[in-house]
C-alpha positions in Angstrom: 0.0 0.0 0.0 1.3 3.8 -0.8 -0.1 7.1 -0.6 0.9 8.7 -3.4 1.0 12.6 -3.1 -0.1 13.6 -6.4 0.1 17.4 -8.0 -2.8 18.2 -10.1 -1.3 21.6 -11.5 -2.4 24.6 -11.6 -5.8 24.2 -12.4 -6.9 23.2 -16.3 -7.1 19.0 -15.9 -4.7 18.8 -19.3 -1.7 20.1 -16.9 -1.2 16.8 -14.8 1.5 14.3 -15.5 0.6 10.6 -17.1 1.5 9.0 -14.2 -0.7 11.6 -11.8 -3.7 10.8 -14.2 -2.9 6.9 -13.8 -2.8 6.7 -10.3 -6.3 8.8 -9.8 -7.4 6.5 -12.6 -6.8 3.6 -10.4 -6.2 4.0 -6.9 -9.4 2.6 -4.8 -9.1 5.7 -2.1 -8.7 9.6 -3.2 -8.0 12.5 -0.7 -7.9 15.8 -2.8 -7.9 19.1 -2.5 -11.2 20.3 -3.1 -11.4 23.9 -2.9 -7.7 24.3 -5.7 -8.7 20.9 -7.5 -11.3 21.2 -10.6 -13.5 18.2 -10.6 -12.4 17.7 -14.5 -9.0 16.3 -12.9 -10.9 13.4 -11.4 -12.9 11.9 -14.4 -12.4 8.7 -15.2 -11.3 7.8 -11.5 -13.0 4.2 -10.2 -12.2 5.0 -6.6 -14.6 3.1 -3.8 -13.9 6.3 -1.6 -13.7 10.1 -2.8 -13.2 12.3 0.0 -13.0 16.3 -0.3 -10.2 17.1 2.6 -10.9 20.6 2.4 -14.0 19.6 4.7 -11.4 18.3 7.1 -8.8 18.5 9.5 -5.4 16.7 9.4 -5.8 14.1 11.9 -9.1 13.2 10.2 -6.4 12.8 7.1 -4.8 10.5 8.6 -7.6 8.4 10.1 -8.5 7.7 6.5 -5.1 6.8 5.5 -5.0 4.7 8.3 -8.1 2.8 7.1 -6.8 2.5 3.9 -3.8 0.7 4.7 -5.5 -1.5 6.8 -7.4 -2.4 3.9 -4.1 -2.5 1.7 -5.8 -0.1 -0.5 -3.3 2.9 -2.3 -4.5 6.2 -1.7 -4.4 9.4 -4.3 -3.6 12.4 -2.1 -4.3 15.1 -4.7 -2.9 17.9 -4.4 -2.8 21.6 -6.1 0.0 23.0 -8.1 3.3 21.2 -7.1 2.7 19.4 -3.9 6.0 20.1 -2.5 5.2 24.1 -3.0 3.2 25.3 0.0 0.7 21.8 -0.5 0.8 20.9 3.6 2.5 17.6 2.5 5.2 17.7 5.0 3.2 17.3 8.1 1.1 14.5 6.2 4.6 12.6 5.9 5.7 13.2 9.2 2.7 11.1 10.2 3.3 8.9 7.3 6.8 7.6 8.8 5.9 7.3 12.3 3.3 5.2 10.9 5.6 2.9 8.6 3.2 3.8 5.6 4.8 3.9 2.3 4.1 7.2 0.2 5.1 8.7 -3.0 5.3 12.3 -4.5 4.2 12.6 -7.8 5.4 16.3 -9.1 3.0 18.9 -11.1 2.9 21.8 -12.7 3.2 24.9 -10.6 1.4 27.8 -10.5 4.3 29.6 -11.7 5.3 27.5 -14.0 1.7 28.2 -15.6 1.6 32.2 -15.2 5.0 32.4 -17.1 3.2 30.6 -19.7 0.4 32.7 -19.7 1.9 35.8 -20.0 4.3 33.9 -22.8 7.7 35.2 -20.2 10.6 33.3 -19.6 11.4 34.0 -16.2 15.3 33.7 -16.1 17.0 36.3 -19.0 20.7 36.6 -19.8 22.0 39.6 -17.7 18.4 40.7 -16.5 17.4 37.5 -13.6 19.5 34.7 -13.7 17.5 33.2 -10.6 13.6 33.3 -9.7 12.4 33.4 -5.9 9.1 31.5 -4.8 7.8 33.0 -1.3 4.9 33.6 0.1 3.4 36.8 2.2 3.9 36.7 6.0 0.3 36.6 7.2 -0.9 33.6 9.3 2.2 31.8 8.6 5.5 33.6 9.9 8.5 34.0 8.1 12.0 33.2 8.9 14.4 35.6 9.8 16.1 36.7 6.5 13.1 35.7 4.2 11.4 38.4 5.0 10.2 40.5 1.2 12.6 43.4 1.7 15.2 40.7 2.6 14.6 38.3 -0.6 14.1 41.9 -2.4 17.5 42.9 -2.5 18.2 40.2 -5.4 16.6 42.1 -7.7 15.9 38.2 -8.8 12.4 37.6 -10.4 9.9 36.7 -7.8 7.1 35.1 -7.4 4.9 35.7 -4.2 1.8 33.5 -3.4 -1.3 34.1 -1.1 -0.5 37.7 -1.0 -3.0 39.6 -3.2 -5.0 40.6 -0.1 -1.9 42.4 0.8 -0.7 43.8 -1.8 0.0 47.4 -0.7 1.8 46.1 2.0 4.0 44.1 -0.4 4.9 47.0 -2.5 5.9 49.2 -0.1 8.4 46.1 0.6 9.3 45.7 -3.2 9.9 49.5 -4.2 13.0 50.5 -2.7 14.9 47.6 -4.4 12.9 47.1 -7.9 11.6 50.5 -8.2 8.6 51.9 -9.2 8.6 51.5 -13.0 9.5 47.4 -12.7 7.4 45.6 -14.3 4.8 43.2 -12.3 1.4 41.1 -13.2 -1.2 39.5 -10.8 -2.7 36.4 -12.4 -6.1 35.4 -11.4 -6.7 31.4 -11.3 -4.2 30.9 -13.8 -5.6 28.1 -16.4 -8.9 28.0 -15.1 -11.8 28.7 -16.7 -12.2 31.9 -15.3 -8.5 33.2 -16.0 -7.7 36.7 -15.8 -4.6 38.8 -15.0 -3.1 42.1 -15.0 0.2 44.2 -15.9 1.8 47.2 -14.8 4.4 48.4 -12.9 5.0 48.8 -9.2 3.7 52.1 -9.1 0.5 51.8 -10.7 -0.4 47.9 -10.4 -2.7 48.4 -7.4 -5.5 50.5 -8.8 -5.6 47.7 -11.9 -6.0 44.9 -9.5 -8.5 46.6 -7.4 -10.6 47.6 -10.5 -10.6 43.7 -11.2 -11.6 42.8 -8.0 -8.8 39.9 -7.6 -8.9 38.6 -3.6 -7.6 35.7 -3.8 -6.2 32.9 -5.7 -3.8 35.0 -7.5 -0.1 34.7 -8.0 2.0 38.2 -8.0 4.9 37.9 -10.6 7.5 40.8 -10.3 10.6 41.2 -12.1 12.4 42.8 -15.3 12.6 39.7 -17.5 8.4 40.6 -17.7 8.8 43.9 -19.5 12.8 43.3 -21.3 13.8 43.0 -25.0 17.4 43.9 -24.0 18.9 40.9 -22.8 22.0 39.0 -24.2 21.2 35.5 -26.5 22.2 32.3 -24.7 25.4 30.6 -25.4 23.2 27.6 -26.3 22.4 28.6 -29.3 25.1 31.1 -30.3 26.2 30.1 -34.1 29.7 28.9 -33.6 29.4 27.9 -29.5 30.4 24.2 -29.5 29.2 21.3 -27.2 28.3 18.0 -27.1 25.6 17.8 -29.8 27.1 20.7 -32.0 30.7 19.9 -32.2 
């Protein structure tokens, strides 16, 4: 028996891996993630027990798994996104090992993977961001000393902050001194879904556009140069006359 931690993507049911569509396809017992996972990701699933966890708390989690290893019966925990990105797996393990219960994580498409995309960006430019930083806003969930916004800030590096969009005042006012007011930034809207929508600007104007839209949640905030640059170097990998393996 394994529980199999499964990421779904970021939201339209073509963005899974064929093994995470296998394993929902077959596994007798599915946990997911109700409130981030569209029901379209679950068709064709035969599962004797589908259980929404956002309707539950963790040790109610793990009571389930518990009765599905009794039962030797492998268990889809479905998960938004990535589910090693901010998906609550960790404390789900933890349990997991104490327990002796086998498990499995079963990588997806993030949610910034799927923003880039939208917005048709590559996130990582020849001498504009070499490196991109996923965080999160401090609300409920503190940070650690030195990953505070203004701290991570000081890269200049392109950035990615989740489950901030509620605070997004607060987060400029951390962003501006060390991108300044004219770099560029977008807040995607349920990237993928259905309902899709998103928004550029720049630091200094970008909150009057997202409150016009009305965006409260589920919303990634992408801010960097690489989203408003035509000035950036070619790679080497490409470069006519740059040798390597393949192109002696």
């Amino acid at each position: 028996m394994t529980v199999y931690f499964i990421g779904a993507g970021p939201g339209d049911p073509e963005l899974i891996t064929v093994k995470g569509q296998r394993l929902i396809r077959s596994c007798p017992v599915i946990i997911y993630a109700g409130s981030l996972v569209p029901a379209a990701v679950l068709e064709g699933h035969q599962a004797e027990q589908l259980v929404n966890s956002a309707e539950l708390h963790l040790e109610q989690i793990i009571e389930l798994i518990k009765s599905a290893h009794a039962k030797g019966q492998d268990v889809a925990r479905v998960h938004s996104g990535d589910p090693s990105l901010y998906g609550a797996i960790g404390e789900q393990i933890r349990y997991l090992r104490e327990l002796d219960i086998a498990f499995e994580i079963i990588p997806g498409v993030t949610a910034t993977a799927a923003c880039a995309a939208l917005l048709g960006a590559e996130l990582t430019l020849p001498d504009v961001s070499q490196s991109v930083i996923l965080t999160r806003y401090a609300d409920k969930t503190s940070m650690p000393a030195g990953e505070e916004l203004g701290s991570l800030a000081q890269h200049g590096a392109t950035m990615a902050v989740h489950l901030g969009v509620n605070h997004l005042q607060k987060i400029l006012v951390e962003l501006l001194p060390h991108y300044g007011a004219d770099c560029p930034i977008a807040v995607i809207h349920r990237a993928t879904w259905p309902d899709q929508d998103w928004v550029v600007g720049t630091l200094e104007d970008i909150a009057g556009k997202v409150e016009a839209k009305g965006f409260r949640r589920t919303a990634l905030i992408l801010v960097g140069r690489v989203l408003g640059s035509d000035h950036f170097s070619e790679s080497s990998l490409y470069r006519a006359g740059h040798a390597h393996l393949y192109r002696p």
